[in-house]
Each structure stands twice: as C-alpha cells, then as structure tokens.
Backbone as ProteinMPNN parsed JSONL, in Angstrom:
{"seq_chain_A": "XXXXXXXXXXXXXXXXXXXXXXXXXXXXXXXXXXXXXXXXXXXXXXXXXXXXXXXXXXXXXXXXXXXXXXXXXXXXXXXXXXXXXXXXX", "coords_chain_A": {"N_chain_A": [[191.344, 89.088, -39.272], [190.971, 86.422, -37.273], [189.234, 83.191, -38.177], [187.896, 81.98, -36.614], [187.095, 84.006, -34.782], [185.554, 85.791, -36.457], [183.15, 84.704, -36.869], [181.465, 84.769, -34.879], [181.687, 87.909, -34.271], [180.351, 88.311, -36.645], [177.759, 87.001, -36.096], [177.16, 88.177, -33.729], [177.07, 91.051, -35.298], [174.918, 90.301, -36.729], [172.6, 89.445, -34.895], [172.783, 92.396, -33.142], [171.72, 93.716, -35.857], [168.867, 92.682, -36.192], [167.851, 93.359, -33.554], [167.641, 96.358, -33.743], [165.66, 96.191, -35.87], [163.69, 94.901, -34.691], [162.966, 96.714, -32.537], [161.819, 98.577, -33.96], [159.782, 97.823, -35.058], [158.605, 97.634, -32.541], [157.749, 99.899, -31.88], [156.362, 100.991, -33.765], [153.869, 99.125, -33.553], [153.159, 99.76, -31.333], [152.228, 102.819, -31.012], [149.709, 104.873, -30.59], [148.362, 107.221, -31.791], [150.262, 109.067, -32.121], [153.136, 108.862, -34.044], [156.845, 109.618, -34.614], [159.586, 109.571, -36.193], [162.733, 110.504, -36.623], [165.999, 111.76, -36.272], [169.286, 112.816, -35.409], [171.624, 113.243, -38.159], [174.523, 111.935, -38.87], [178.412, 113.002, -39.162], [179.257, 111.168, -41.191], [176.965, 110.541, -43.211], [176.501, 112.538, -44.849], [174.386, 114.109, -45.323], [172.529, 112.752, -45.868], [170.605, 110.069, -44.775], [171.079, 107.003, -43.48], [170.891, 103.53, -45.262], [169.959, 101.863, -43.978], [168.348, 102.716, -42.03], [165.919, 103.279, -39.545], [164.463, 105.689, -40.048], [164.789, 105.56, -43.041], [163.548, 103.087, -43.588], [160.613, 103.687, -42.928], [159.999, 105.858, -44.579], [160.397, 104.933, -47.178], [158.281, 103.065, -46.75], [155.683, 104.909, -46.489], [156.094, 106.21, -48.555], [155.348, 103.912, -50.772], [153.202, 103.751, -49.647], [151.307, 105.997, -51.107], [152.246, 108.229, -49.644], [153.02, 111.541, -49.98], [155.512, 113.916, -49.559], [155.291, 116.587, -47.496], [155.804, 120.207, -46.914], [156.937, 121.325, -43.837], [157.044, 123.075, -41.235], [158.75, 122.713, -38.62], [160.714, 120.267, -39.374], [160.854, 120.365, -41.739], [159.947, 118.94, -44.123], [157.958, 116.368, -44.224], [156.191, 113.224, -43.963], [152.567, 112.509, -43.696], [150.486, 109.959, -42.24], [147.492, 108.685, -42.794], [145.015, 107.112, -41.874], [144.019, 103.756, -42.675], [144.817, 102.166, -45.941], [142.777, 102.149, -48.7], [141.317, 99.621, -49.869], [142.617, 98.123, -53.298], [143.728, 100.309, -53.544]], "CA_chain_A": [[190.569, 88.51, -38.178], [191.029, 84.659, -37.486], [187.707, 82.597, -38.6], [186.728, 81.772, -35.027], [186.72, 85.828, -34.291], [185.013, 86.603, -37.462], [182.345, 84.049, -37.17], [181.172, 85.329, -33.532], [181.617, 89.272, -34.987], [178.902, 88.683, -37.285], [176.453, 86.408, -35.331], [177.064, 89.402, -32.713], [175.877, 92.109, -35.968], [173.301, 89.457, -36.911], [171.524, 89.744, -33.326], [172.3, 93.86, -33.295], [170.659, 93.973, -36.226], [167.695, 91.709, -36.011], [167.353, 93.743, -32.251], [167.453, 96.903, -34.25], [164.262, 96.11, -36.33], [162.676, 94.301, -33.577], [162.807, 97.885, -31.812], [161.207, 99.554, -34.827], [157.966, 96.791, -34.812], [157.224, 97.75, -31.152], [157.585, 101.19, -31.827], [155.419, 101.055, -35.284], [152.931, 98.302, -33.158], [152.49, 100.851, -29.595], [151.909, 103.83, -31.356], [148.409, 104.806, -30.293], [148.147, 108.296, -31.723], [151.539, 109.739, -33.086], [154.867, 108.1, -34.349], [157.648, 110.867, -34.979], [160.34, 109.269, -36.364], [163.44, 111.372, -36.702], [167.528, 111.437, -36.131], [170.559, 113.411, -36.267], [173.101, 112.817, -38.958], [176.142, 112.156, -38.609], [179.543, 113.553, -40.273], [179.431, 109.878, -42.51], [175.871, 110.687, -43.487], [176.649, 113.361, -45.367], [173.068, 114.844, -45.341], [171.593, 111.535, -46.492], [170.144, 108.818, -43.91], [171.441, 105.609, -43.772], [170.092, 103.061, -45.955], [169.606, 100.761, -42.542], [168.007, 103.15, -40.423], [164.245, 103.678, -38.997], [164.092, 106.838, -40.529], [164.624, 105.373, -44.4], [162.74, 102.677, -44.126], [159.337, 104.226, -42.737], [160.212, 106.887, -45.694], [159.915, 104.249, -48.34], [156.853, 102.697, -46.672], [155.134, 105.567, -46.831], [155.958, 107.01, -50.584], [154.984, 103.491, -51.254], [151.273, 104.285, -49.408], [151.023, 107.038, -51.631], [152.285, 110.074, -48.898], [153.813, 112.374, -50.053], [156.11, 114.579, -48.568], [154.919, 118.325, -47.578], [156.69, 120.992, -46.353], [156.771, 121.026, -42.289], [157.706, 124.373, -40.384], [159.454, 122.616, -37.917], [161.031, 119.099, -39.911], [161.137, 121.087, -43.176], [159.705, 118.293, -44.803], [157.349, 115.252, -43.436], [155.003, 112.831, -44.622], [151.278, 111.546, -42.686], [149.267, 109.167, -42.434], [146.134, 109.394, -41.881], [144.544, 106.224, -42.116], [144.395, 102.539, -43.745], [144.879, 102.491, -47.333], [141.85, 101.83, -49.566], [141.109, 98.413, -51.135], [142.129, 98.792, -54.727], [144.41, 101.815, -53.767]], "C_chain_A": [[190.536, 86.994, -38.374], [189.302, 84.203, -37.963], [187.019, 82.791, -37.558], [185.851, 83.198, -34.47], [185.983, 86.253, -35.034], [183.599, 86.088, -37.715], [181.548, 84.949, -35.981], [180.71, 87.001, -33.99], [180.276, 89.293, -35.815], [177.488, 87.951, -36.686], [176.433, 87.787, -34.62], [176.385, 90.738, -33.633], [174.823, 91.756, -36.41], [172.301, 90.643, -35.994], [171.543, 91.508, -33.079], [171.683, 94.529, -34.332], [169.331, 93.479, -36.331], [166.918, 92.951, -34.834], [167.156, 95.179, -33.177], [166.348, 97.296, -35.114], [163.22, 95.851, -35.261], [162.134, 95.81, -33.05], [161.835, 98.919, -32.465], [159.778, 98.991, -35.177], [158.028, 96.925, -33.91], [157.396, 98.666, -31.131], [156.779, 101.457, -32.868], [153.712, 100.315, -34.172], [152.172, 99.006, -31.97], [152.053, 102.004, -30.076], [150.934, 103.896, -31.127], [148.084, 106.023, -31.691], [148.905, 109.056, -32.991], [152.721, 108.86, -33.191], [155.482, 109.471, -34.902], [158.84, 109.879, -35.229], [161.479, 110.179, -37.342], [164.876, 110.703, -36.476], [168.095, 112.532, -36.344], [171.191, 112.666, -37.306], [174.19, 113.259, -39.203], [177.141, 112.699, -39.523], [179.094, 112.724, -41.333], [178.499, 110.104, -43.255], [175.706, 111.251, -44.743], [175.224, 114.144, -46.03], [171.543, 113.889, -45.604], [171.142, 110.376, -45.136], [170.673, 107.41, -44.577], [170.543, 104.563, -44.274], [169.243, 101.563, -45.124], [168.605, 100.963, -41.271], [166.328, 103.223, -40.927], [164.024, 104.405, -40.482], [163.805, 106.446, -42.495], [163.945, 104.243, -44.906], [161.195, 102.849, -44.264], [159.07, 105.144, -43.998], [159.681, 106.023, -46.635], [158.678, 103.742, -47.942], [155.458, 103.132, -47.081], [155.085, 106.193, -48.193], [155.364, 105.526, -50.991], [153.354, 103.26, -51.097], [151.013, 105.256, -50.375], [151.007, 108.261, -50.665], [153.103, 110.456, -49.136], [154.574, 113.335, -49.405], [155.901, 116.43, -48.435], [155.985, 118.75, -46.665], [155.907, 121.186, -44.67], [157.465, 121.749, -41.637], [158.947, 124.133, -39.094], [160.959, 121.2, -38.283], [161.468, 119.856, -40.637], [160.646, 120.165, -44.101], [158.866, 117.11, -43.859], [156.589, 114.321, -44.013], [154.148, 111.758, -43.048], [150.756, 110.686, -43.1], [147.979, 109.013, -42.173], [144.811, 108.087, -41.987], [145.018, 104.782, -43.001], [144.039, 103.01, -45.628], [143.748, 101.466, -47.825], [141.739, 100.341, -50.2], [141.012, 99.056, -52.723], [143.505, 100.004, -54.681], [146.221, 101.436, -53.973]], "O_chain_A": [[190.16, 86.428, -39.401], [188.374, 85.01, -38.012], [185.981, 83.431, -37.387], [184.724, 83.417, -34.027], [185.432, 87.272, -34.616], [182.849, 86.67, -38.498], [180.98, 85.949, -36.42], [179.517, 87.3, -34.042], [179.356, 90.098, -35.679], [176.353, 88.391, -36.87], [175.567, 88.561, -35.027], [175.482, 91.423, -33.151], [173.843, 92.485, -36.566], [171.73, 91.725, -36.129], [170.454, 92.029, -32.839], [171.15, 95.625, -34.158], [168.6, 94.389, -36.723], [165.792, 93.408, -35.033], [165.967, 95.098, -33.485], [166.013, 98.477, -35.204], [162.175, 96.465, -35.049], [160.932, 96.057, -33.153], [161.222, 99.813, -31.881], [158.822, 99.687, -35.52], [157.207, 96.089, -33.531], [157.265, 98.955, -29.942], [156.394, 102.62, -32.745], [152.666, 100.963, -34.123], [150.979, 98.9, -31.688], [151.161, 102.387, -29.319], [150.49, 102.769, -31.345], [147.498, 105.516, -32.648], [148.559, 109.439, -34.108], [153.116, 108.192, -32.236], [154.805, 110.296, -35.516], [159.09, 109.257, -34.197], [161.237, 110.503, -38.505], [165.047, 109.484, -36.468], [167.715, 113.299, -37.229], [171.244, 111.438, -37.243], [174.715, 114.315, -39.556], [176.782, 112.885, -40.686], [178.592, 113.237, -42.333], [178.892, 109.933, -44.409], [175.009, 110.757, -45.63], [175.193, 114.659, -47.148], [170.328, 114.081, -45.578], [172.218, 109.985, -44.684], [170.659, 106.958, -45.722], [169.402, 104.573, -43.811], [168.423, 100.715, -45.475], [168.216, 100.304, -40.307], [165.756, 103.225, -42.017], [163.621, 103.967, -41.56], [162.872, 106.932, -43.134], [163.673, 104.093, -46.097], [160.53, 102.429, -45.211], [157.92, 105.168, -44.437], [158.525, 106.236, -47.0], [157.795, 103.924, -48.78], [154.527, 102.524, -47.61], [154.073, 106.599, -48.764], [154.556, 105.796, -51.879], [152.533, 102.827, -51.906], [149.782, 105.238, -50.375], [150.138, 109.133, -50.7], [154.166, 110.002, -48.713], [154.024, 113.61, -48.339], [156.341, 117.276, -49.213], [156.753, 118.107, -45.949], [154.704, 121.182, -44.412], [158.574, 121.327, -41.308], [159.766, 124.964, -38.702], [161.983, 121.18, -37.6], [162.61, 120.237, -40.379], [160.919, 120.568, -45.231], [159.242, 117.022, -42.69], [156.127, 114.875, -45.011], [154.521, 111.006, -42.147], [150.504, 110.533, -44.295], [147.525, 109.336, -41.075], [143.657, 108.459, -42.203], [145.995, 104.677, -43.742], [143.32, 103.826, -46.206], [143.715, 100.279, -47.504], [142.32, 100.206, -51.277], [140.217, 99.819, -53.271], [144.093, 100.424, -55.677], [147.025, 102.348, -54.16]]}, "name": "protein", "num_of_chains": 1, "seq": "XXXXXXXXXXXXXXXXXXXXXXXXXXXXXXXXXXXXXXXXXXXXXXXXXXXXXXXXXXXXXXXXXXXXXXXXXXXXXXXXXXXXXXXXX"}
C-alpha cells in the first residue's frame, strides 16, 4: 500500500474505532433499567470474543466491580449489577 493510501486507511480505522466506543458510552450512559450486552461469534472467534469488542470490555469492568459470573438459563453464564460500588469496596 503506497504511504498516501496507508495514511488515510488508518485515520479511516482511527475514526471507526473511536465511533465504535463512542457507541458503547451512549449505550452504557441511556440505559435506564437494563443493558444486555451480547453477540454472535464468528468462525475467527473461535468461541472467544474479541479483545476489541463491547462484550469484553463490559466483562472486565465488571469482574473488576467484583461480579461475578453465575450461571444464566438462557446466556449460560452472565454477570449483574445491581448498584454503585461501596466506598472502600
């Protein structure tokens, strides 16, 4: 890929990813109630979530609140929240 093409290419995945988070702070920020954050995965995936997506970073957010993950009849696995975390906690 010449420079000129390669410079453009990544400003262009810059801004799709930047827009990519952006999307995940007004979907974290509107939530009134419930957030469900979910996905298929793909062939590449290989059972694992991408280390870019929604889904894995809300994951770490939460194990780092202290929620753990229970078993979920319909997920097979989930973790809640159920409030602000404790001063101290």
């Amino acid at each position: 890929m010449v420079e000129a093409l390669r410079g453009d290419a990544e400003h262009l995945a810059a801004r799709e990813r930047q827009e990519h988070w952006r999307l995940l702070y007004v979907a974290l920020t509107r939530a009134q109630e419930h957030l469900v954050i979910g996905g298929a995965l793909g062939i590449r995936a290989r059972g694992v979530p991408p280390a870019a997506s929604w889904y894995q970073a809300v994951d770490q957010a939460m194990a780092g609140l202290g929620c753990e993950p229970v078993d979920d009849p319909l997920w097979g696995s989930a973790r809640h929240y159920h409030g602000a975390v404790k001063p101290g906690a």
